[in-house]
N, C-alpha and C positions, 0 to 999 in steps of 0.2 A: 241680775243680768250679767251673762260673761261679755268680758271685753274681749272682742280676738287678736289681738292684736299682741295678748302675752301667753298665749299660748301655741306651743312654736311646735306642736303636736308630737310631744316626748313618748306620752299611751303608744300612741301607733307606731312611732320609730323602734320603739323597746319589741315592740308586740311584732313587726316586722322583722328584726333583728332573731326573736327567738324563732320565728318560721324556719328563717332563714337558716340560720344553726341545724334547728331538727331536719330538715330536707338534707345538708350535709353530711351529717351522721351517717343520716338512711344512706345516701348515696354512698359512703365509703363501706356502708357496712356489705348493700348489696356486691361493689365492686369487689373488695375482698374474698366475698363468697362466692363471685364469678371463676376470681382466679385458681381460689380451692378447687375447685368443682375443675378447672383445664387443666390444673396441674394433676390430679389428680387421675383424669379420663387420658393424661399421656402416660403418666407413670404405669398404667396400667394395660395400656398400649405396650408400652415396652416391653417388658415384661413378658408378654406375651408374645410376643415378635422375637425374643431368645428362644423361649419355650420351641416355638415353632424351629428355628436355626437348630436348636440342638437335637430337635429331634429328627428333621432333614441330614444335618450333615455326620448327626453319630449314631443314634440309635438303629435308625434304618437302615444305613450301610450293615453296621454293625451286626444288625439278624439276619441279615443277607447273607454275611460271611458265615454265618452259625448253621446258616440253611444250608449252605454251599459243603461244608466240614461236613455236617451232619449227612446230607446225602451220597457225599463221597465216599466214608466208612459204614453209611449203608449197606452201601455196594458193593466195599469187599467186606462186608459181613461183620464188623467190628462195634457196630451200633445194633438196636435193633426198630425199630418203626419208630414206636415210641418216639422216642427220640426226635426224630426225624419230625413228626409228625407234630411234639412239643417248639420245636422252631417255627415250624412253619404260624403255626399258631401264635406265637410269640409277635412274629412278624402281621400276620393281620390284626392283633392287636394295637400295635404300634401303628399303624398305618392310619383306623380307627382312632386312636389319640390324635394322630396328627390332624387328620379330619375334624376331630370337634375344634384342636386350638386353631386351625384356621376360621372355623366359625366365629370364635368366641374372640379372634381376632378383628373378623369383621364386622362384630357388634361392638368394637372397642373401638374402631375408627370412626364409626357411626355415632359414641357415644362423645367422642370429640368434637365432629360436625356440629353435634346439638348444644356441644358447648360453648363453640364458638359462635354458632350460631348462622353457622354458612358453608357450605360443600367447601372440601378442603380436594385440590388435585394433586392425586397423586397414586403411586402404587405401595400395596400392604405391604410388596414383599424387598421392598426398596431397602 
């Protein structure tokens, strides 16, 4: 026959106590991997958000000016199409890049959302 009255129920405080721990853990481990996972989706945000800067404020000016030369010495004959027709090309392909990184920009802000786990308000090109 047990007495109850000397057992001050150690099993289950112990057996509670390791719950408790392991819930912990998991909890810091999932936190931790929360915040990889946002650091992560801004870093890559960023990132992207230059890409796009550098290619709005230099490359595309940039072939514009090349289209501009190019057609100019077109015209008095110092180039020949080629040429001409090389820039301009140059220029819809930059235009094209820029287009995907804006894409790829806004699955990068999207991928934030989901990491935070709630509509973030704001503008991409902020």
């Amino acid at each position: 026959m047990d007495l109850p009255f000397f057992d001050n129920n150690y099993a289950q405080i112990a057996h509670a106590r390791s719950i408790l721990e392991q819930a912990t853990k998991e909890h810091d481990s999932v936190k931790l991997s929360v915040q990889r996972e946002v650091m992560d989706a801004i870093t890559h945000f960023e990132q992207l958000k230059r890409e796009v800067q550098v290619h709005v404020q230099t490359i595309i000016p940039a072939t514009n000016q090349a289209i501009k030369y190019a057609s100019t010495y077109y015209e008095l004959m110092q180039l020949n199409m080629i040429v001409l027709l090389e820039a301009e090309q140059s220029l819809l392909e930059a235009k094209r890049t820029l287009v995907d990184l804006r894409y790829h920009l806004a699955q990068a802000y999207t991928d934030i959302e989901r990491a935070v786990g709630t509509n973030l308000v704001g503008d991409l090109e902020e």
